[in-house]
KEFIRO-519191 format. One record per residue (C-alpha): residue number from 0; residue in three letters; chain; x, y, z. Coordinates in steps of 0.02 Angstrom, whole numbers, always signed. Example, Ala and Ser with C-alpha at 12.3 -4.5 7.8 and 13.67 -1.06 7.14 Angstrom:
REM KEFIRO-519191
[site 0; 'ALA'; 'A'; [+615; -225; +390]]
[site 1; 'SER'; 'A'; [+684; -53; +357]]
***
This chain:
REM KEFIRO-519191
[site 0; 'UNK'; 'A'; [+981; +142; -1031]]
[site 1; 'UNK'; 'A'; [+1008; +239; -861]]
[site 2; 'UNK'; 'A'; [+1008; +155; -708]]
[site 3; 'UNK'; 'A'; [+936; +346; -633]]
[site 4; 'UNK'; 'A'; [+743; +327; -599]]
[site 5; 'UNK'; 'A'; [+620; +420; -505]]
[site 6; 'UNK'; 'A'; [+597; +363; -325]]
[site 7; 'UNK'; 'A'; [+436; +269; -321]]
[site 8; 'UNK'; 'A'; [+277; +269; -186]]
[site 9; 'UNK'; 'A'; [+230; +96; -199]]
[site 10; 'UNK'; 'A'; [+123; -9; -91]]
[site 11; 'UNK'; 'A'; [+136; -199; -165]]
[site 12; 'UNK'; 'A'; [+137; -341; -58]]
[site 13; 'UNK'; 'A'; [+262; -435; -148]]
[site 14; 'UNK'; 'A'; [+386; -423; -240]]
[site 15; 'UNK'; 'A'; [+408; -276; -156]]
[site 16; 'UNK'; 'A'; [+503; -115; -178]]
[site 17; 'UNK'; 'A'; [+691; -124; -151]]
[site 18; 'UNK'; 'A'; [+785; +16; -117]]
[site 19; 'UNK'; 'A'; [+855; +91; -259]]
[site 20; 'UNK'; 'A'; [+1018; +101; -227]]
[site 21; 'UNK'; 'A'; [+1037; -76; -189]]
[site 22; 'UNK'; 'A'; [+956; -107; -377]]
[site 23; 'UNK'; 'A'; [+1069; +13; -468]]
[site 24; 'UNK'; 'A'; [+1216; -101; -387]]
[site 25; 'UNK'; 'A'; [+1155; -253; -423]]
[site 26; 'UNK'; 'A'; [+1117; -211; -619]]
[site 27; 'UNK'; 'A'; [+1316; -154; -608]]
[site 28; 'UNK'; 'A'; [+1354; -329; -538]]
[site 29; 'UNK'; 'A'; [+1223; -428; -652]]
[site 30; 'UNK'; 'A'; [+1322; -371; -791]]
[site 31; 'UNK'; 'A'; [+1523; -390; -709]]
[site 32; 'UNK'; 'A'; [+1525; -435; -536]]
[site 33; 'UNK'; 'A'; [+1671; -348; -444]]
[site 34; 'UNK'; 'A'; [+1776; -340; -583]]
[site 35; 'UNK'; 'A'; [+1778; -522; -647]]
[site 36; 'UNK'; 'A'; [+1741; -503; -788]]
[site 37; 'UNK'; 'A'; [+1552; -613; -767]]
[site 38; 'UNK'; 'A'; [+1415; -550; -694]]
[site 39; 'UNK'; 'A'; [+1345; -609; -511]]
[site 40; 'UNK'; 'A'; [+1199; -696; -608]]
[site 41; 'UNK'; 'A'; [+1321; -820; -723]]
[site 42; 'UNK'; 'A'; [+1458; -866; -581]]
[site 43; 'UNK'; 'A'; [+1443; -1056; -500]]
[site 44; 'UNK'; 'A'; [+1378; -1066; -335]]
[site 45; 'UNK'; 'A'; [+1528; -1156; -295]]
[site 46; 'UNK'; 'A'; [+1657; -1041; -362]]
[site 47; 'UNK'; 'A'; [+1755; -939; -236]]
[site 48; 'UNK'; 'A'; [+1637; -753; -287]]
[site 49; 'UNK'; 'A'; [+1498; -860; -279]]
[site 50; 'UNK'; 'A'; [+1536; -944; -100]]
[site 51; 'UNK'; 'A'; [+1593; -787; -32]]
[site 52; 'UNK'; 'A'; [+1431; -705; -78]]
[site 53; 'UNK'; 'A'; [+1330; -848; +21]]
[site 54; 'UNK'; 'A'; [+1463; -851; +161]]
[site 55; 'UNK'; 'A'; [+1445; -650; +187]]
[site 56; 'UNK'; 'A'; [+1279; -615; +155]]
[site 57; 'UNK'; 'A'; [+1237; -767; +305]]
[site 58; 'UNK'; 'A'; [+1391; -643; +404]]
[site 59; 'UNK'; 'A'; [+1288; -487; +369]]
[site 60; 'UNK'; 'A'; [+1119; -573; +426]]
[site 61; 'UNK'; 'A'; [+1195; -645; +597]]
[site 62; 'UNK'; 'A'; [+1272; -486; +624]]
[site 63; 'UNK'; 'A'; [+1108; -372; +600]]
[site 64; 'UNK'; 'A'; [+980; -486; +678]]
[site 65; 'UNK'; 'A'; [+1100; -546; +817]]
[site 66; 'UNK'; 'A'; [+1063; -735; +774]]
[site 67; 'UNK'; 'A'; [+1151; -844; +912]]
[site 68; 'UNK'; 'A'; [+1280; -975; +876]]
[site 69; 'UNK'; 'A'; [+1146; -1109; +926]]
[site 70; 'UNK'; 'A'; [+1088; -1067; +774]]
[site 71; 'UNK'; 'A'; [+1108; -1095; +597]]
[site 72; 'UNK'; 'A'; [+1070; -987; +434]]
[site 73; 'UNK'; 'A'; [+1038; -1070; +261]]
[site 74; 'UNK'; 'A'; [+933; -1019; +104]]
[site 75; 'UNK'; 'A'; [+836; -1122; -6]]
[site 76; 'UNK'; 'A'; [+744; -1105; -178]]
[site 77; 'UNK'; 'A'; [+582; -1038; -200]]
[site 78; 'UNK'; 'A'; [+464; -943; -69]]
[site 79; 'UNK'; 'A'; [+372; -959; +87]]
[site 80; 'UNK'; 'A'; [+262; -1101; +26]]
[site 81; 'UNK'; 'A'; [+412; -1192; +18]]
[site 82; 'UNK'; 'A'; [+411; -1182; +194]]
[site 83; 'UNK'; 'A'; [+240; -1267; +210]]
[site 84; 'UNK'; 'A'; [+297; -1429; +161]]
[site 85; 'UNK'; 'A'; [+488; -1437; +205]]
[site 86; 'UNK'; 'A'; [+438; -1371; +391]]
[site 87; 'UNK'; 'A'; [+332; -1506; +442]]
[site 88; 'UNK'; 'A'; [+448; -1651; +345]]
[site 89; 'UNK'; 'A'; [+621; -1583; +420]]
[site 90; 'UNK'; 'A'; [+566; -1554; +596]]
[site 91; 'UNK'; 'A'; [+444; -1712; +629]]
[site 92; 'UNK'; 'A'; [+618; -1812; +587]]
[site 93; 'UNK'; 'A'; [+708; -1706; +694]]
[site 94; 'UNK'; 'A'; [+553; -1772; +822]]
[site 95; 'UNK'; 'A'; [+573; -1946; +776]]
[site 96; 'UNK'; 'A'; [+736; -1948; +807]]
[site 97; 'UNK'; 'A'; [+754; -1871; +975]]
[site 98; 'UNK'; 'A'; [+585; -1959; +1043]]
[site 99; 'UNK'; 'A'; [+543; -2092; +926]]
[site 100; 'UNK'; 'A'; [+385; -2047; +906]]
[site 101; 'UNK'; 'A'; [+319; -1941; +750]]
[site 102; 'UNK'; 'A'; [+206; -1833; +853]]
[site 103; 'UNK'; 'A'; [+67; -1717; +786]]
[site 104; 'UNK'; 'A'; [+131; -1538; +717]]
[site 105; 'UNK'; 'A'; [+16; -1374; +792]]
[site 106; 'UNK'; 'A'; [-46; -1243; +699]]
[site 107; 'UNK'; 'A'; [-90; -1071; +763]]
[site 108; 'UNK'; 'A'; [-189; -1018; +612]]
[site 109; 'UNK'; 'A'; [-263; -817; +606]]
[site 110; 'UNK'; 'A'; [-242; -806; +436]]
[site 111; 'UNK'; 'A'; [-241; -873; +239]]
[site 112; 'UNK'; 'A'; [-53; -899; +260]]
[site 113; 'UNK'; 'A'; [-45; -1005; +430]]
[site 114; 'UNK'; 'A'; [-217; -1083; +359]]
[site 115; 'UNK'; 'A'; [-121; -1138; +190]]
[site 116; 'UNK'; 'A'; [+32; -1209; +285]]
[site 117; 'UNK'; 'A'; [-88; -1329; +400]]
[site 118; 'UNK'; 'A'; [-173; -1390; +249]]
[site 119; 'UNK'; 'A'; [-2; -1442; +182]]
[site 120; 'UNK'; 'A'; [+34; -1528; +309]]
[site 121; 'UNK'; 'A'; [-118; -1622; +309]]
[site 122; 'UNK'; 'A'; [-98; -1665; +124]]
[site 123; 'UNK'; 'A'; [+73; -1731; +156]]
[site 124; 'UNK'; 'A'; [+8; -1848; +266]]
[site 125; 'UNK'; 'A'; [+42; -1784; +445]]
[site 126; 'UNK'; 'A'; [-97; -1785; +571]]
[site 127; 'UNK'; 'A'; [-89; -1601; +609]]
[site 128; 'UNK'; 'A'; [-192; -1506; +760]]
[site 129; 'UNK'; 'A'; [-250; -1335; +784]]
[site 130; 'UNK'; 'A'; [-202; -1256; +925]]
[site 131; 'UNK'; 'A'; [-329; -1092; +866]]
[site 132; 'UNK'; 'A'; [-417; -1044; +709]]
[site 133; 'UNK'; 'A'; [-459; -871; +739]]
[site 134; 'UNK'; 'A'; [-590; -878; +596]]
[site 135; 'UNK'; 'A'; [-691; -999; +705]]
[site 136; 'UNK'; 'A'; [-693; -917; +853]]
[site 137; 'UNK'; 'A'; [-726; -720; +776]]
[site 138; 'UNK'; 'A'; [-809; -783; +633]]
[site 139; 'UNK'; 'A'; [-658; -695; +528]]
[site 140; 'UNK'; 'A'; [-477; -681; +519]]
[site 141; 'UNK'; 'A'; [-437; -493; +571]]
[site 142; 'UNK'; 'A'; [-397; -528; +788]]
[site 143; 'UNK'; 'A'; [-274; -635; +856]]
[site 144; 'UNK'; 'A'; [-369; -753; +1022]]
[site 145; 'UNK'; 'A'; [-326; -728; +1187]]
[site 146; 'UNK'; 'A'; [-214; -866; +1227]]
[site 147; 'UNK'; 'A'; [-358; -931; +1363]]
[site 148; 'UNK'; 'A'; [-433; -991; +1184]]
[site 149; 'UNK'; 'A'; [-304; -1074; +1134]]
[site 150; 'UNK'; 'A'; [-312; -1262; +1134]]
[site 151; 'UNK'; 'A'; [-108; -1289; +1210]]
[site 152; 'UNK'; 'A'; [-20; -1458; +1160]]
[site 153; 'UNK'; 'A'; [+64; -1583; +1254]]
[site 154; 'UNK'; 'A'; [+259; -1561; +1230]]
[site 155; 'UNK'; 'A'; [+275; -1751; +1253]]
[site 156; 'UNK'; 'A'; [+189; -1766; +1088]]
[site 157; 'UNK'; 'A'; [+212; -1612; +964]]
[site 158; 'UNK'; 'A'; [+355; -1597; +864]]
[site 159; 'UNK'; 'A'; [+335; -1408; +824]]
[site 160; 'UNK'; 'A'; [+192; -1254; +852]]
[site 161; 'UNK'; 'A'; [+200; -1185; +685]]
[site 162; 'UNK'; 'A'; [+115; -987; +655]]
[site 163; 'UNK'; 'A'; [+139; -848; +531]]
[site 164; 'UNK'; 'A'; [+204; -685; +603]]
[site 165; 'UNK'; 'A'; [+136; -570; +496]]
[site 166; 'UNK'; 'A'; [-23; -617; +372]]
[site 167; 'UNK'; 'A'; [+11; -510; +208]]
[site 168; 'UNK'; 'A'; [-176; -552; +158]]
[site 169; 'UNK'; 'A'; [-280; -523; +316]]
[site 170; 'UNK'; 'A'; [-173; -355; +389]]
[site 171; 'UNK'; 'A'; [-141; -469; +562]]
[site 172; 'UNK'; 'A'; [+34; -478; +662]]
[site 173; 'UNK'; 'A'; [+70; -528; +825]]
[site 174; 'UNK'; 'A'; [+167; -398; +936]]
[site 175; 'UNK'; 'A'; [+235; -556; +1037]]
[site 176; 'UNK'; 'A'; [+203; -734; +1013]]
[site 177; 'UNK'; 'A'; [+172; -824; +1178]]
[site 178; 'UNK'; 'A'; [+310; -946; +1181]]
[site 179; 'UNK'; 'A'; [+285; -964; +1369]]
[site 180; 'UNK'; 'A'; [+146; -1064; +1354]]
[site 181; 'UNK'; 'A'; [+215; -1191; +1248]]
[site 182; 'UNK'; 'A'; [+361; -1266; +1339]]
[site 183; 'UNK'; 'A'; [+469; -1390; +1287]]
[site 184; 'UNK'; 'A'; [+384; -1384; +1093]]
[site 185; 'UNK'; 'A'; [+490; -1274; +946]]
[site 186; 'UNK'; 'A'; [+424; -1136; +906]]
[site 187; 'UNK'; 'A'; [+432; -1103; +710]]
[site 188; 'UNK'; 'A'; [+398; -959; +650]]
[site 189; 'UNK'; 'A'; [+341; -883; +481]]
[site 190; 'UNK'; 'A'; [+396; -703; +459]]
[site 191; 'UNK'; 'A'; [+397; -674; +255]]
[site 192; 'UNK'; 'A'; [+308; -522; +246]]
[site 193; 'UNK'; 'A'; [+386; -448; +399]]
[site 194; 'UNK'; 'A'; [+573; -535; +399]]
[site 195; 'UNK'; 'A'; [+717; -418; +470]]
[site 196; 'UNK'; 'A'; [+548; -255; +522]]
[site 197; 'UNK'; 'A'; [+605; -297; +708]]
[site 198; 'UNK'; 'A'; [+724; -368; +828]]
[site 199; 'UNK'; 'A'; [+682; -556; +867]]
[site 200; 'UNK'; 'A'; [+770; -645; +999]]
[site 201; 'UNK'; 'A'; [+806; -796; +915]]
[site 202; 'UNK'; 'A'; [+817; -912; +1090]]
[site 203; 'UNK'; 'A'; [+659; -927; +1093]]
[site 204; 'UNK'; 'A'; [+636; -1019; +916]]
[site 205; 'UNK'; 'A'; [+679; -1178; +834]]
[site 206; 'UNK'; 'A'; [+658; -1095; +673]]
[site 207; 'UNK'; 'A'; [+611; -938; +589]]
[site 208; 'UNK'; 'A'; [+584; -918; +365]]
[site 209; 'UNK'; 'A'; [+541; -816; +255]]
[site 210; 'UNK'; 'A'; [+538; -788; +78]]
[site 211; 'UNK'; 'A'; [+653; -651; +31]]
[site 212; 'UNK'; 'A'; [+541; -545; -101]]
[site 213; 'UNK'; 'A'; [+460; -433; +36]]
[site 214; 'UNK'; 'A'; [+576; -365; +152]]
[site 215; 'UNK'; 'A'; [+748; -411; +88]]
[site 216; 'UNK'; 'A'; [+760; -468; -105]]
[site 217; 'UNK'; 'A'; [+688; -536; -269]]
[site 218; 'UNK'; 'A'; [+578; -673; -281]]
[site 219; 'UNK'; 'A'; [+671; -854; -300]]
[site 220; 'UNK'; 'A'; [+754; -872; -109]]
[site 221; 'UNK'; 'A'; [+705; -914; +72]]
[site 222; 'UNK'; 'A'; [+808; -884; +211]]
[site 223; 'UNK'; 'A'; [+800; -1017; +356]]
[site 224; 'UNK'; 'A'; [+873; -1006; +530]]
[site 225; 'UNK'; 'A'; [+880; -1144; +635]]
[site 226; 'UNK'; 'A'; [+919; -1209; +794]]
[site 227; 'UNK'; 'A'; [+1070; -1340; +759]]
[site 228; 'UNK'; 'A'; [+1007; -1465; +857]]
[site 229; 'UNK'; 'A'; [+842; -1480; +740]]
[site 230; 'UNK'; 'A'; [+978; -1539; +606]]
[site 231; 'UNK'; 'A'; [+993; -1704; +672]]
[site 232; 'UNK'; 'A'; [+878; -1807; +588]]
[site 233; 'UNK'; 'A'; [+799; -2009; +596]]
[site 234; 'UNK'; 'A'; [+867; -2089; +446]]
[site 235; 'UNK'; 'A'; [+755; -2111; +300]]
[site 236; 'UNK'; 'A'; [+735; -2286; +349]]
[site 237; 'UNK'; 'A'; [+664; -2256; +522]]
[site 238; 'UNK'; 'A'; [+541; -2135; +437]]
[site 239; 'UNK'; 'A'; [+487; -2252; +314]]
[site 240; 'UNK'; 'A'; [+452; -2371; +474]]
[site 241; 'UNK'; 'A'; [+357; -2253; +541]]
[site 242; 'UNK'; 'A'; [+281; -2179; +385]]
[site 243; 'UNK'; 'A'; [+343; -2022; +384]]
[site 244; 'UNK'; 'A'; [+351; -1922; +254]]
[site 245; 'UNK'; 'A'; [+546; -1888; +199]]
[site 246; 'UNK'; 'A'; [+582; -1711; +131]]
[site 247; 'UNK'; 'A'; [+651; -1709; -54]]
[site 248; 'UNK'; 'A'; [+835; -1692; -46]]
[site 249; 'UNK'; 'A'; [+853; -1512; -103]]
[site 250; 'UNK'; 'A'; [+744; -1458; +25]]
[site 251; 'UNK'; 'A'; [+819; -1577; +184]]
[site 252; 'UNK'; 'A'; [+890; -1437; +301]]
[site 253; 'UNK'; 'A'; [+1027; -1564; +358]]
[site 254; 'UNK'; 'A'; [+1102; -1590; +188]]
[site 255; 'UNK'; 'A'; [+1077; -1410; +132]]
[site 256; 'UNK'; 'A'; [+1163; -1350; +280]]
[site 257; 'UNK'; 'A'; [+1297; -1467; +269]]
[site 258; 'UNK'; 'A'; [+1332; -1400; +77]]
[site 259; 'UNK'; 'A'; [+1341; -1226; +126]]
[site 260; 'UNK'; 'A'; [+1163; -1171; +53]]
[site 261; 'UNK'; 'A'; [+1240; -1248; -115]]
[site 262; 'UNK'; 'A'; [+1194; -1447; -133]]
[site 263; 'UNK'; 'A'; [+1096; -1375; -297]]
[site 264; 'UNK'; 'A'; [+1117; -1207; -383]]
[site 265; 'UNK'; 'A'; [+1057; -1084; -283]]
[site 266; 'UNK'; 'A'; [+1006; -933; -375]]
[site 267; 'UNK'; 'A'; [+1164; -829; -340]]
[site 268; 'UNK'; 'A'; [+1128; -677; -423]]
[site 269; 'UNK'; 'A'; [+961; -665; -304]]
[site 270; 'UNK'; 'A'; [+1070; -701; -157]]
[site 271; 'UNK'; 'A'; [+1176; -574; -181]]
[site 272; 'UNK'; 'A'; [+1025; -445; -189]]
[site 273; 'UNK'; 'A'; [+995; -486; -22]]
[site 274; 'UNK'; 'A'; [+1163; -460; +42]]
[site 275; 'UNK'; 'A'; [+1171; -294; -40]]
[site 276; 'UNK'; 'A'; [+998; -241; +51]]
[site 277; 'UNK'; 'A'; [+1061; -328; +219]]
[site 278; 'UNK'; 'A'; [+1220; -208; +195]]
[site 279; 'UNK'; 'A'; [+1090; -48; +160]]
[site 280; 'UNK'; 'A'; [+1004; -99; +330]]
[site 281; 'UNK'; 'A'; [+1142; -102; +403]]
[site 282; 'UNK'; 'A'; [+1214; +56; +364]]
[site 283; 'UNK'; 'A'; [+1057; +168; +372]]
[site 284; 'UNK'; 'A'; [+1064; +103; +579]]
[site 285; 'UNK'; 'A'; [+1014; -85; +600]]
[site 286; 'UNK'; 'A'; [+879; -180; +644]]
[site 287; 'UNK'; 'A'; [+820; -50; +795]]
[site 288; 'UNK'; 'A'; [+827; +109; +685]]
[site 289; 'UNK'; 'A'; [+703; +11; +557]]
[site 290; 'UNK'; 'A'; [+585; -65; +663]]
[site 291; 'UNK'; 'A'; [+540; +140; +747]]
[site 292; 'UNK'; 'A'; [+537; +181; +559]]
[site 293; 'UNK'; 'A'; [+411; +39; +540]]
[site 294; 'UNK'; 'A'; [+333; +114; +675]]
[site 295; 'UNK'; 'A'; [+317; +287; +633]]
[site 296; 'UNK'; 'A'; [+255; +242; +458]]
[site 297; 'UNK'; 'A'; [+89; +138; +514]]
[site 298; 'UNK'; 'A'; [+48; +255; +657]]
[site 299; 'UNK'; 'A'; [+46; +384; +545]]
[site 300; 'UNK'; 'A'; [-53; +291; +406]]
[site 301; 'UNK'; 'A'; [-176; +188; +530]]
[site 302; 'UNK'; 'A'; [-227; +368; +619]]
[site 303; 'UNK'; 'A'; [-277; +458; +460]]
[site 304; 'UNK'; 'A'; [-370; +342; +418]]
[site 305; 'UNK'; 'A'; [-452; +328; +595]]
[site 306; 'UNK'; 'A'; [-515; +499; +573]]
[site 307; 'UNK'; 'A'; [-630; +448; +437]]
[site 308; 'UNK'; 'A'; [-742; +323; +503]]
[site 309; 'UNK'; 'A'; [-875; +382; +396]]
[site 310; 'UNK'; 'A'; [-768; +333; +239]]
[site 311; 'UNK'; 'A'; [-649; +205; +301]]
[site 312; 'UNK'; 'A'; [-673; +28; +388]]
[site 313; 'UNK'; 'A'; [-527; -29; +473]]
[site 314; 'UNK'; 'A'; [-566; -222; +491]]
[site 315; 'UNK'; 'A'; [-419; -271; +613]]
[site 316; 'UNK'; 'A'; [-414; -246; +785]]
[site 317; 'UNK'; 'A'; [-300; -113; +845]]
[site 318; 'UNK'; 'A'; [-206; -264; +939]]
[site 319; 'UNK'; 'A'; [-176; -371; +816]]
[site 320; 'UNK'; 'A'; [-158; -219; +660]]
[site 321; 'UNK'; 'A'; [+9; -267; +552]]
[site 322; 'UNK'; 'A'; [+150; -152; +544]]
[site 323; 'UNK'; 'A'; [+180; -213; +375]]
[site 324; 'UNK'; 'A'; [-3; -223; +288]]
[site 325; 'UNK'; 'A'; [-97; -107; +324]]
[site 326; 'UNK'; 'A'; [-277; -161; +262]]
[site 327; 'UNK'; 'A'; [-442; -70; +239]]
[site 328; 'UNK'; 'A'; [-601; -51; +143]]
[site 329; 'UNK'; 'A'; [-714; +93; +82]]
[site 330; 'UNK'; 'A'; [-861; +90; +173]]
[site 331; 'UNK'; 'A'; [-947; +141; +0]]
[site 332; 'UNK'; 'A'; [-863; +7; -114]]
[site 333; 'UNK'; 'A'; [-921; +99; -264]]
[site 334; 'UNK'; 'A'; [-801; +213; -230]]
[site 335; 'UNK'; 'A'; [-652; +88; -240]]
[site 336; 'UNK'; 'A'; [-596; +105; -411]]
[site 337; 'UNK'; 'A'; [-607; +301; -392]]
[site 338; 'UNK'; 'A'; [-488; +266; -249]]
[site 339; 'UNK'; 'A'; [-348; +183; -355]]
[site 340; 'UNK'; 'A'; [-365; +302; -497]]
[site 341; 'UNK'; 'A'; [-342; +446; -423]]
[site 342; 'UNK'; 'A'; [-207; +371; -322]]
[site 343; 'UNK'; 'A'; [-119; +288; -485]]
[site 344; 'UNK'; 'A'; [-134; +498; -544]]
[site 345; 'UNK'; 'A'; [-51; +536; -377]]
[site 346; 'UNK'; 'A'; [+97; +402; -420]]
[site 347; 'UNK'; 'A'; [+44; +311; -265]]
[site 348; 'UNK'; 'A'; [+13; +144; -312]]
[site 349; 'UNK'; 'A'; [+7; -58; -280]]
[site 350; 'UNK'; 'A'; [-152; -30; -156]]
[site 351; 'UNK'; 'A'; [-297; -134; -227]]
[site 352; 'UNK'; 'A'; [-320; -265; -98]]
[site 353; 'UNK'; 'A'; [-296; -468; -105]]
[site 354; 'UNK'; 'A'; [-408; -568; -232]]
[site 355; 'UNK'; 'A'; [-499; -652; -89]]
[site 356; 'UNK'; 'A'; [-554; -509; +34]]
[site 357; 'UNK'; 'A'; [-568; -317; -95]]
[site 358; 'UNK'; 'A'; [-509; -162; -46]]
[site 359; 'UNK'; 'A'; [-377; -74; -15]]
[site 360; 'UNK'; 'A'; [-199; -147; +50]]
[site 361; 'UNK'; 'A'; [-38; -45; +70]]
[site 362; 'UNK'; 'A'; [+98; -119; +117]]
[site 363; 'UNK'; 'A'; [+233; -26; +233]]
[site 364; 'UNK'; 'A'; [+389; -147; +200]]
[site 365; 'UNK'; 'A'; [+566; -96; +262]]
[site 366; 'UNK'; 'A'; [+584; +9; +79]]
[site 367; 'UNK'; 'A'; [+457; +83; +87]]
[site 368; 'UNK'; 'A'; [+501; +291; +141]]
[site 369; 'UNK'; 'A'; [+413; +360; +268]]
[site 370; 'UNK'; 'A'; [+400; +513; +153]]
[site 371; 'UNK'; 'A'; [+291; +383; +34]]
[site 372; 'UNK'; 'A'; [+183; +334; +168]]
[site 373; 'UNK'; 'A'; [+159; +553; +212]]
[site 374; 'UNK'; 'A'; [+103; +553; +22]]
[site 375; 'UNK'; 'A'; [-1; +419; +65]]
[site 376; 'UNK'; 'A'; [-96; +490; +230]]
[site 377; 'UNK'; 'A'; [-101; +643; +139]]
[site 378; 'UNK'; 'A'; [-194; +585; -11]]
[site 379; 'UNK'; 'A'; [-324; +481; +90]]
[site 380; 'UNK'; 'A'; [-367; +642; +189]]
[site 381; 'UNK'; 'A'; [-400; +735; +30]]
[site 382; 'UNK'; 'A'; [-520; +595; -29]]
[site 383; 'UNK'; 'A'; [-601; +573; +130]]
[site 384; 'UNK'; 'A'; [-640; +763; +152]]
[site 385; 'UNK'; 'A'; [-707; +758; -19]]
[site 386; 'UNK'; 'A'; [-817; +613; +8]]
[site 387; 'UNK'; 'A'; [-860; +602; +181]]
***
């Protein structure tokens, strides 16, 4: 079978495209992994390949995002919903031992994804707050609040402000978080569907995830990084005192950390993807050079489709329109499946919308060529001109 395929112009939200190159290496290395003789897939996490490819993929990730020594990178199993419960567990302990006091975890919620990650915490047993739900206040998700809205915590009494970066579903990211306002109080941050699109300057956070199968790998992985100091943890025995939920070993940040990502077998192979896409970023320019791709590629996208107003509803507001997930809707919905057809015929495809809100969704992750997303702007003139 050849490894040769035709560059694709898909739009999923995840998994996402990966850039080609990086999968014609890794089916090389699934099958004999630098000459060994194994591939990357069947080696032991523990085994010198296998360490070195956690070791140097967490190298390549410090190097390209400029993450400080004050912090810490780690990966887990599974995705960003992982994140939901281990957040709240790991960091109210970090709380509990640096106040005493477990504290009440905040929630900046303008979107299914932030929305999901309170409920978790509820269900776990935490007595979460909101500090905004901008479905309440706009009567749908699709603006981020002024921060006058926002309901702001006391620091004496909130272990973390929790809010998703980017919503995949909803088409909302936030330019800049206001980390001013919340002084004194981590700021965690939930960037899966828009992980390594941007510089982030990581002094400002206690700790930023995401799941890997958007931006930068396969489905299976989450990359953490945290602050150090949010490793040092009340012992299960002053949680249980206090009623605290404890996190499940494999997912306690301290022990993972302290085990080198490996305290259970982390999915090497899928690890190894990501260093091989980390090592792609970095070559085609770093962080800077992708984030005015990123750029360039939903400008271009969100003003063709401005031009048909007639035809197309953007339902974000311009300040608060994703980068990443660019979402809109046929004004006549009949029209929908029309849309995807002809685009399918135009080999532009993944852009039916999420199961809970229709229409049409394309997403603009870092793989994503900006000669795709031309394709793209180009087709939805064509069909707006012919149905306008």
């Amino acid at each position: 079978m050849s490894l040769q395929r035709e560059e694709p112009n898909y739009f999923g939200a995840g998994p996402a495209q990966l850039p080609t190159a990086v999968l014609q290496q890794a089916a090389k290395d699934l099958v004999n992994f630098k000459e060994i003789g194994i591939g990357a897939g069947e080696i032991s996490h523990r085994s010198a390949p296998g360490v070195a490819i956690i070791d140097d993929t967490k190298a390549y990730l410090k190097k390209l995002w400029k993450v400080p020594d004050t912090h810490e990178v780690f990966f887990l199993q599974g995705g960003g919903t992982t994140g939901f419960s281990s957040v709240p567990t790991n960091l109210v302990a970090s709380f509990v031992k640096k106040t005493g006091k477990v504290g009440k975890p905040a929630y900046v919620i303008t979107g299914s994804w932030s929305k999901k990650a309170y409920e978790e915490a509820v269900r776990l047993g935490f007595d979460a707050q909101v500090v905004v739900n901008s479905k309440t206040i706009e009567g749908k998700f699709g603006d981020i609040p002024d921060v006058d809205q926002w309901k702001i915590p006391s620091a004496d009494d909130t272990p973390f402000v929790y809010y998703c970066d980017n919503e995949t579903v909803h088409g909302v990211e936030f330019r800049e978080f206001p980390v001013d306002h919340f002084k004194g109080i981590e700021i965690v941050a939930d960037m899966s569907s828009n992980f390594l699109s941007k510089p982030v300057d990581f002094s400002k956070y206690g700790l930023v995830f995401g799941g890997a199968q958007k931006n930068v790998g396969i489905a299976g992985v989450t990359i953490y990084i945290i602050k150090k100091s949010l490793l040092d943890h009340a012992s299960d025995e002053e949680l249980r005192k206090l009623n605290v939920p404890i996190s499940p070993i494999a997912f306690d940040y301290p022990t993972v950390v302290s085990k080198d990502s490996a305290y259970n077998t982390i999915p090497t192979f899928n690890v190894h993807i990501i260093e091989l896409v980390l090592e792609k970023l970095i070559e085609n320019g770093g962080i800077d050079a992708q984030q005015e791709k990123n750029i360039k590629k939903s400008e271009l996208l969100y003003s063709t489709l401005e031009k048909y107003p007639s035809v197309y509803h953007l339902p974000v507001t311009k300040r608060a329109r994703s980068r990443m997930n660019v979402v809109f809707t046929i004004k006549d919905g009949s029209l929908d499946s029309e849309f995807l057809k002809e685009a399918a015929a135009a080999k532009l495809t993944g852009l039916k919308g999420h199961r809970s809100v229709g229409g049409m969704r394309a997403s603009l992750y870092n793989a994503v060529s900006l000669h795709s997303v031309e394709l793209l702007a180009d087709f939805a003139e064509k069909f707006a001109e012919a149905h306008k």
